[in-house]
Phi, psi and omega in degrees: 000133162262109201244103180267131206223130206210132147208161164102359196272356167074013179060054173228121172352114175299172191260168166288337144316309203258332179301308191297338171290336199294293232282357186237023172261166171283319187187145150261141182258136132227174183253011153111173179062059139321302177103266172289138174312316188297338180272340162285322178277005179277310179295286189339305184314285207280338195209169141300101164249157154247172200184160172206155196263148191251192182255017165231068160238153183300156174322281184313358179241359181251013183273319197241340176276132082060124148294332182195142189234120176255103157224175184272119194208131151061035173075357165275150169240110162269156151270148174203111155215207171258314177130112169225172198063266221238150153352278178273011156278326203317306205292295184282348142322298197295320177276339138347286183306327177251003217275127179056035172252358165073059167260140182280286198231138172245071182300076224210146176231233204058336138348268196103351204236111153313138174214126169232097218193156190245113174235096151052069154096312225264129130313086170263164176215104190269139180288320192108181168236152171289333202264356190204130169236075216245331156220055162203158175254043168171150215262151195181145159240199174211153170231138180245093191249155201218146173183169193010043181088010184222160183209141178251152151203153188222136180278153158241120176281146192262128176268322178233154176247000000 
């Protein structure tokens, strides 16, 4: 399975790169701060998703998204949430959070910052945002491919809009 994996986009125009990946993956994951609702059911549109709501997400998306989400993809078990307070707290919140659910993979933005790294047996992984480079020096998603119980991930910096 090919996991296209987003936060962070702020109700702002996808780049045209991460859309033709959307449209050629298996599912998109996000961790949330869509912001407006019409960007979820736009995505919703193109692919199977899962999502959880950040903390600039509208009334109406905290209505119907999750805070924090545990399914099942390609025999991996993720965590998905958005991530929140200071930079270097976000990782032991998120294992806080998750703590004894027999997790794999741990799927988080707020940041703004990629992160693709192994934390005590665990993946965690922030994608970046496509839409804002407000702490990364450069615009990025992910892809997350999963089968029999492995998993690859990869940040992709976005080249063209």
């Amino acid at each position: 399975m090919k996991i296209i994996v987003l936060a962070d986009t702020h109700s702002r125009p996808l780049p045209g790169q991460l859309i033709a990946d959307m449209e050629r993956a298996d599912m998109i994951v996000h961790a949330g701060d869509f912001c407006e609702a019409d960007v979820y059911f736009r995505l919703k549109k193109i692919k199977g998703i899962r999502a959880v709501y950040g903390n600039m997400d509208s009334v109406a998306l905290r209505g119907i998204l999750p805070q924090r989400d545990v399914f099942e993809c390609g025999g991996v078990k993720f965590g998905l949430a958005h991530g929140e307070g200071s930079y270097d707290m976000i990782i032991p919140r998120l294992e806080e959070s998750f703590k004894g659910q027999g997790l794999q993979v741990v799927v988080f933005g707020h940041s703004h910052v990629p992160f693709n790294a192994q934390v005590g047996g665990i993946l965690f992984f922030n994608p970046g945002s496509p839409t804002d480079t407000v702490r990364s020096p450069y615009l990025s998603y992910g892809v997350i491919e999963a089968s029999e119980g492995k998993v690859k991930a990869r940040i992709v910096k976005i080249i063209s809009s």
